[in-house]
Phi, psi and omega in degrees: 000337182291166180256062160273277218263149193223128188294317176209198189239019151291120191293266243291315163310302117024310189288321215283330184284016183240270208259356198251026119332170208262292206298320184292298170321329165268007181279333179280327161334312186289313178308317170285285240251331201281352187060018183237119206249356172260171158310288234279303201302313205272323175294336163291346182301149186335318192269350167078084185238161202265163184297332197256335162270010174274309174304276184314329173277335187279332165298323160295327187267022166239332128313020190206008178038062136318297191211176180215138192245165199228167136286151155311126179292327174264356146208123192325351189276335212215103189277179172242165177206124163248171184261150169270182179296312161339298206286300190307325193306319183321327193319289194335282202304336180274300163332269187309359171284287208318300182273011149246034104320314176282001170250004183225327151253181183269171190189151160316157203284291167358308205258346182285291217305289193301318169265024172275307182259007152300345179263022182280316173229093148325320190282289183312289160339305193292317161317284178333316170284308141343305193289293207285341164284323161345285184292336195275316205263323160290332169314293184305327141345282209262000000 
């Protein structure tokens, strides 16, 4: 998953060899949007990724500075993982999966609710959200 060797010099093969996986994007997902920051958080999710391509993937993208992980304050057993500003820059791009998901499939109404409105301002939505990870990931600093 690290980018020492580059299939070509096409910025999207380059990108796709960071993030374009199925398990890495929703592991950044869980980070934006899922409130979930261990190992334990992302093996619980829905789609059921497995322990060891869960261990390879949270390690490529922190070897790709995506996200970066820390210890846990409360236990020596358990790191935490955030997104880096690398990682928050991605917001665009998952936000245009979402709406053009929300036009060719169904989805809950809650999350149907959330991209009606982002696509009123995009720019805005996005700032906004950008600020608040922003704000998720120095809190987890200190």
């Amino acid at each position: 998953m690290k980018t020492d060797k580059k299939r070509s010099d096409c910025p999207l093969s380059g990108s796709l060899d960071v993030f374009g996986d199925k398990w890495s994007l929703l592991i950044i997902r869980d980070l934006m949007f899922g409130n979930k920051c261990t190992y334990n958080d992302f093996l619980k999710s829905e789609e059921g990724i497995a322990t060891n391509i869960l261990a390879s993937r949270l390690k490529g993208l922190e070897e790709n500075g995506v996200i970066e992980k820390s210890a846990h304050p409360d236990s020596k057993a358990k790191n935490l993982y955030k997104l880096t500003p690398k990682g928050i820059d991605l917001l665009p791009i998952i936000m245009e999966i979402y709406i053009w998901s929300d036009k060719y499939y169904e989805m809950p109404a809650e999350l149907k609710a959330t991209i009606k409105e982002a696509k009123k301002d995009k720019d805005k939505f996005v700032k906004q959200v950008k600020k608040e990870l922003r704000t998720k990931m120095t809190e987890k600093k200190n």
